[in-house]
C-alpha positions, 0 to 999 in steps of 0.5 A: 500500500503507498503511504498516505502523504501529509497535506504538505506533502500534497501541496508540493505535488500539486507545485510540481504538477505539469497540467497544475495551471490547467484547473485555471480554465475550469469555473469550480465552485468555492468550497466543493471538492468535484470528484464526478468529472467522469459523470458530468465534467465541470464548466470550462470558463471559455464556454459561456462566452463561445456559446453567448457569442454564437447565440447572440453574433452569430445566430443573433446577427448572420443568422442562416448565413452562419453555416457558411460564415462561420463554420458551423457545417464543418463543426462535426469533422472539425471537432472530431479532428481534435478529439482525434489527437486524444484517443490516438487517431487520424483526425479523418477518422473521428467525427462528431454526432448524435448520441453515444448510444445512436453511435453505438446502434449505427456501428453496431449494425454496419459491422454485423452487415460487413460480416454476413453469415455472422450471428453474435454481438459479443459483450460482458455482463455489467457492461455499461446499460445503454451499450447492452441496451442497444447491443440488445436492440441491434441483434433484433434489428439485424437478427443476430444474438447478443452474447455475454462472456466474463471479462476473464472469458472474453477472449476464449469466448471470440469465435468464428460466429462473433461479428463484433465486439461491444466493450467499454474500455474503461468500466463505468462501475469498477474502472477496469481498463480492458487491454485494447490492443491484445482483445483486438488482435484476438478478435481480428484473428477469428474474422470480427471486428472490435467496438470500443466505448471510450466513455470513461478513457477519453480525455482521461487516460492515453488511448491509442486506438491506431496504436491498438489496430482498433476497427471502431470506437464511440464516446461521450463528450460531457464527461471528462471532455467537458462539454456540457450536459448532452453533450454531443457523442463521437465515433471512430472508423478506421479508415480502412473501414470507410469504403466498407461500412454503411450507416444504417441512418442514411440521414440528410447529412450523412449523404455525398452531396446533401444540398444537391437534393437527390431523392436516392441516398449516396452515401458521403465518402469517409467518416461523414457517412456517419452523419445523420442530422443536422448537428446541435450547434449551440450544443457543439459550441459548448464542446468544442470550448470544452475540448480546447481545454486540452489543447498543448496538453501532453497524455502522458502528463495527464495518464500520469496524474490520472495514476498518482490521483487514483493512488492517491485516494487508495491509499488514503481509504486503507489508511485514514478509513479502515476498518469502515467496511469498504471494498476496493472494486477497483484495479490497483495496478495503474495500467489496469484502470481508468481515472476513478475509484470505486469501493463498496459498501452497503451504505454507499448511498447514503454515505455518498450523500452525507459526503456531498452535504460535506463539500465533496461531490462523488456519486453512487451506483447501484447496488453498493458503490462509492464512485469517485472520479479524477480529472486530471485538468483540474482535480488537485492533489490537496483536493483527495487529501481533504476528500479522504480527510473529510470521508473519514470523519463522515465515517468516524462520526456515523454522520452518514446514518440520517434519515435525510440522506436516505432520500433518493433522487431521481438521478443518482 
């Protein structure tokens, strides 16, 4: 177990911290410890004037000529060009659109259809909801079968009836980070393509889907990549793949030539066949204020602060709370988890409250878990060692078992 530092001792991390200047950039309220970046990443200062300037300017004064003014047409491929540098892709590879879980549906089905013949969509159980719930809704649509394998049984599990692979790289609950690159080469050795959801690595960890000969990836743009609630999702296809697969949302936008008005649908070359709608603008807005935060930020630097963060917290649970009836779920070994903690007990719930009515904002998922997350732009050393120090005194003092901490929400 790593020594659970001093505040001292904190602090001087935090000075000698590369990304410490980073948490300038981000409005945090006085007072409050935020360790849910990995459910809603906090406010970037430069978004309220990006998204005022192009509600007021650009929407306000050039109005519909603002598609072509000012770039708003191209705002999908050109956000995902600089989301293309965090996860380790070529920038025509990434492309901004839609939902994580319509995301999930549309590569979903192009990759069963690219592999005829083919009957299993191939997940693990407790993957995360709405990746089963579409994997689910997909197989009745294209008439395959969502199979589910424990993660120690994956590999053995990929057979020549696998078409696809459905994994979330980092796991939402216990922060499992699965090996990209040796679960890919497997699956490509029996013929089936891998479906990577970067919801919970993007703009956290390194992630190198080009590195790792990933076939497809999506991901959330309001968690660690701060762009808001709703945030647009995006989608990876490497671009071997790109003559090969075909949207099964032939929308507007995803066409070759959409303002040429054709009844029958061509599909666009490249990624923007992976169009559907018109894109959310002001919600883009947001979002690419959000990804600019990591502009000139190195991902070995934030991997790095992402561990020692992780470490952290770890260490000062065992330390400062033991024998308070938590359970570590989570990888000890850095390169075996993302960028949160969870440990279990069966009064997660209300001690996660009673933490939050205390200044430190983590959540709960069900059925037992105490999940706390670590932006590396913005989350500070001195901040774990208080949230520890203060989740401490929750416990020493029962200050969780109130009745008004009981009360659930209808967000968790």
């Amino acid at each position: 177990m790593t020594a659970f530092p001093t505040l001292d001792e904190a602090r001087a991390l935090d000075a000698a911290d590369p990304l410490r200047d980073r948490r300038a950039d981000f409005t945090l309220p006085e007072g409050v410890i935020y360790l849910d970046g990995n459910s809603l990443g906090a406010l970037p200062r430069r978004t309220a004037g990006a998204v005022a300037d192009l509600v007021t300017r650009q929407w306000g004064e050039h109005l519909i000529a603002s598609w072509n003014m000012h770039g708003w047409i191209d705002a999908p491929a050109r956000l995902g060009a600089r989301i293309a540098t965090l996860v380790g892709a070529a920038s025509h590879e990434v492309i901004v659109a839609d939902s994580t879980s319509a995301n999930i549906f549309k590569l979903a089905v192009a990759a069963c259809r690219a592999r005829p013949g083919r009957r299993t969509i191939l997940s693990e159980p407790g993957n995360f909801p709405t990746d089963l719930y579409v994997a689910s809704g997909v197989a009745a649509t294209v008439g395959v079968e969502l199979r589910i394998a424990a993660p120690e049984a994956l590999v053995d599990a990929i057979d020549d009836d696998t078409a696809v692979v459905l994994l979330t790289h980092v796991h939402y609950k216990s922060g499992h980070r699965h090996d990209m690159a040796a679960i890919t080469v497997a699956a490509q050795a029996r013929g089936a393509l891998t479906l990577w959801d970067l919801s919970h690595s993007a703009g956290a960890v390194a992630v190198d889907l080009n590195g790792s000969n990933a076939d497809l990836a999506v991901g959330c743009g309001y968690k660690y990549l701060n762009g808001g609630p709703g945030a647009p999702a995006f989608l990876f296809v490497a671009e071997r793949h790109h003559g090969l697969l075909e949207s099964p949302l032939s929308g507007w936008m995803g066409h070759a030539a959409p303002f040429a008005f054709d009844d029958a649908y061509a599909p666009a070359p490249g990624i923007r066949r992976f169009l559907c709608g018109t894109p959310p603008i002001v919600a883009m807005a947001a979002l690419e204020a959000g990804i600019a935060c990591f502009d000139d930020v190195a991902m070995a630097d934030l991997e790095a602060k992402s561990a020692a963060l992780c470490d952290l917290f770890i260490a000062g649970v065992e330390s400062r709370c033991a024998g308070h009836g938590f359970t570590l779920i989570t990888p000890r070994d850095a390169g075996r988890r993302g960028s949160h903690v969870s440990v279990a007990h069966d009064q997660a719930f209300p001690i996660c409250q009673a933490l939050i009515a205390h200044g430190v904002v983590g959540d709960f998922r069900a059925p037992d878990v105490l999940r706390m997350g670590f932006t590396p732009l913005y989350t500070r050393f001195e901040d774990v060692w208080r949230a520890v120090e203060i989740l401490g005194d929750v416990m020493e003092r029962r200050a969780w078992d109130d009745p008004q901490f009981r009360v659930r929400g209808a967000v968790t």
